[in-house]
C-alpha positions in Angstrom: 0.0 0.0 0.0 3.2 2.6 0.5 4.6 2.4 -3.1 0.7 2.4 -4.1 0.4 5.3 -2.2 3.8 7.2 -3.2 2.5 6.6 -6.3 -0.7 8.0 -6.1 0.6 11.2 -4.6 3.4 11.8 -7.6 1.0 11.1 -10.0 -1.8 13.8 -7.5 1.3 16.6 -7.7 1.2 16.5 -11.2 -2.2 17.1 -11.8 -4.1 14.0 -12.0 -7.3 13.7 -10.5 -7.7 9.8 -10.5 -5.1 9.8 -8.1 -6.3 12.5 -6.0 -9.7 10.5 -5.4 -7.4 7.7 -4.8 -5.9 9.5 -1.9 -8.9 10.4 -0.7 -10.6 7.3 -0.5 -7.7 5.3 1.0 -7.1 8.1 4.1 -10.6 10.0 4.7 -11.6 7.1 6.7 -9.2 6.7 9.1 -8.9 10.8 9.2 -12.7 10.6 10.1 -12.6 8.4 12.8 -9.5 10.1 13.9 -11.2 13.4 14.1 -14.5 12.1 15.4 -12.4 11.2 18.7 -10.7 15.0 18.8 -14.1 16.9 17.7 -16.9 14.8 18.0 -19.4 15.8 15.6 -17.4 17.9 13.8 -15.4 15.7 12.1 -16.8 15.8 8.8 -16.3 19.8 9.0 -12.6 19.6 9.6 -12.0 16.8 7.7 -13.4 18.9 4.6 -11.3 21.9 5.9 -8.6 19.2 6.0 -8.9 18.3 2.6 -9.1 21.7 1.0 -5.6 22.8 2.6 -4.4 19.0 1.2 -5.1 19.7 -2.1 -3.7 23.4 -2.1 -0.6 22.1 0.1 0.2 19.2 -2.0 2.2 20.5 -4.6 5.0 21.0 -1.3 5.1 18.0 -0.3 8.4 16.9 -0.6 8.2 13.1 0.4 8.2 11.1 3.5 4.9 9.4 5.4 2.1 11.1 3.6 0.1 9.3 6.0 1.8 11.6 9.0 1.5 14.6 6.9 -2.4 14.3 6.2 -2.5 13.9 9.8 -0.5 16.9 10.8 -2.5 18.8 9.0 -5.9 17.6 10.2 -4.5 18.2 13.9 -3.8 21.8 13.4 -6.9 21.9 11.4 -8.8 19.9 15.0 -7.0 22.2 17.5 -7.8 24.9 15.9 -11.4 24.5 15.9 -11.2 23.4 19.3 -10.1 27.2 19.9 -12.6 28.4 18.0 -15.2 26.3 20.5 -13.2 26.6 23.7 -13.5 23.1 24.5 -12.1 19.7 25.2 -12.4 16.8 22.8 -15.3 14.9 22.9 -16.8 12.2 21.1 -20.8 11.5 21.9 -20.9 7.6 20.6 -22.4 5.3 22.5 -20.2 2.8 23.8 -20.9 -0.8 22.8 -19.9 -4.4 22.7 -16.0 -4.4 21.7 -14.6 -7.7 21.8 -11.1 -9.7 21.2 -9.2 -6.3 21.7 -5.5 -7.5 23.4 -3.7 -5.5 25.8 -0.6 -7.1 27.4 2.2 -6.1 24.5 2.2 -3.5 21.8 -0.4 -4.5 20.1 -1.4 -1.3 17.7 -1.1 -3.8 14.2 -3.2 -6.5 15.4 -5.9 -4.1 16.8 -6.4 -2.0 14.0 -9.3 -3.6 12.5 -11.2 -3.8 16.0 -10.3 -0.3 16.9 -11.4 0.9 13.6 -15.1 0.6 14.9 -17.3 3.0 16.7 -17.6 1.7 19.4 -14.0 1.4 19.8 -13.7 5.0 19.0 -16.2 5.8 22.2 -13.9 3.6 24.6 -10.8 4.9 23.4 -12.0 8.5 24.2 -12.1 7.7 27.9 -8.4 7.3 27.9 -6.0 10.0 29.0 -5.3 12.2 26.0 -2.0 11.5 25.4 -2.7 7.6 25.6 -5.8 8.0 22.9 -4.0 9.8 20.6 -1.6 7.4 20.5 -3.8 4.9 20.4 -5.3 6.3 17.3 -2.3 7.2 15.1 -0.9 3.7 15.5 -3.9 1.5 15.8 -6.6 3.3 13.9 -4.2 5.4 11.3 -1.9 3.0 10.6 1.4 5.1 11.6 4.7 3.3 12.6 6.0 5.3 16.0 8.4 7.4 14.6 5.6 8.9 12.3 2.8 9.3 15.0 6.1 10.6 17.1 7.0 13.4 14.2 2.7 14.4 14.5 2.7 14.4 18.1 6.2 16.3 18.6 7.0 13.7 21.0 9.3 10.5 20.8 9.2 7.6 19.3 9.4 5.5 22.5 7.3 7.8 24.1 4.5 6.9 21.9 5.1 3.5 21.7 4.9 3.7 25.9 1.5 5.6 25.6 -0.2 2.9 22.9 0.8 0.1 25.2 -0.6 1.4 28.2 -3.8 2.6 26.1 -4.3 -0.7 25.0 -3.8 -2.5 28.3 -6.5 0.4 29.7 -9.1 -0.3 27.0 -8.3 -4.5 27.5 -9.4 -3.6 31.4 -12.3 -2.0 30.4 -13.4 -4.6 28.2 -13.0 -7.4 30.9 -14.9 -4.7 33.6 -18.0 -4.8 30.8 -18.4 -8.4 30.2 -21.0 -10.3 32.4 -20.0 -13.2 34.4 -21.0 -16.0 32.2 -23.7 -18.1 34.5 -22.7 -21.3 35.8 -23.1 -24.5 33.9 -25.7 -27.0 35.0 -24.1 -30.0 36.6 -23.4 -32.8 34.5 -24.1 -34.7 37.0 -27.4 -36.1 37.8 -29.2 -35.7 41.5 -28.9 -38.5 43.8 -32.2 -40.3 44.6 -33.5 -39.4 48.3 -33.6 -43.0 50.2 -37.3 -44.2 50.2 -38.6 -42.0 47.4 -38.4 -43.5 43.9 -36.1 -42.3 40.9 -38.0 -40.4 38.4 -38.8 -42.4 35.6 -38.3 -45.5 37.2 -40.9 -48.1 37.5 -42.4 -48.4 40.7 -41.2 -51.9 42.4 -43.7 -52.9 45.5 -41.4 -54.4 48.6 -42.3 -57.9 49.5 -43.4 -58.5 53.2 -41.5 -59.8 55.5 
């Protein structure tokens, strides 16, 4: 999907507009979801916003993880409607079932599909904001750490730190919602009470004597 990609965006630079709806259509769902966890129900506002300063910056780009760029760029673009509102992220989804979701390694790659949900969106907004972004640019984006490091201004390892303990966060929560499964009936059968017959049994009159 990178060469793909690097393709796409030479081929955008120049003019063409195949590859431009190409670019679009591979990133605007993951920047969707991404914003949907910064703004809420705002997202498709900045995300257009997002777009428009894509296509007029695009003829800068100068190579690297296009990925990371978009991304940079729909940040700024988040924050700064966040200062327009003057307030924090939110994102009003209903939380629902989320299953199979590990948490005891960095597992970003392997969660990406199940985190790419909405209801995985909702739960990852209850983490500390520094762990859901994280969680997001490498789980939901798709960004190796130095990239989401380069968006975030932070390090590498420091991301990598923040998407583990996301993860192991959002695997807690997931055990705290499931419902004790209810015991299994007993494979074993009830003993017979002395003097009563067995159900089912035919009844067997005791001789005298």
């Amino acid at each position: 999907m990178t060469s793909e990609l690097n393709e796409a965006v030479v081929a955008a630079q120049a003019g063409d507009e195949d590859a431009f709806r190409f670019l679009y259509r591979t990133l605007q769902p993951g920047l969707l979801r991404y914003l949907t966890a910064l703004v809420g129900a705002d997202a498709e506002d900045v995300a257009s916003e997002t777009w428009l300063q894509i296509s007029r910056d695009l003829p800068t780009f100068t190579g690297g993880e296009f990925r990371a760029w978009t991304v940079t760029i729909a940040r700024n673009r988040a924050m700064d409607h966040l200062r327009r509102q003057r307030r924090r992220p939110s994102l009003p989804v209903p939380v629902q079932a989320l299953a199979d979701l590990a948490g005891d390694a960095d597992t970003a790659e392997r969660a990406g599909e199940t985190l790419g949900t909405e209801a995985a969106l909702a739960l990852i907004a209850t983490l500390p904001p520094r762990e859901a972004e994280a969680v997001l640019l490498r789980a939901v984006i798709g960004l190796d750490a130095e990239s989401a490091g380069r968006v975030l201004g932070r390090r590498a390892g420091a991301v990598r730190t923040a998407a583990h303990r996301g993860l192991r966060r959002l695997a807690t929560l997931l055990q705290r919602q499931d419902p004790t499964p209810e015991a299994a009936p007993s494979a074993t059968p009830p003993r017979p009470r002395p003097g009563r017959p067995t159900p089912g049994a035919p009844y067997v009159e005791q001789a005298d004597g």
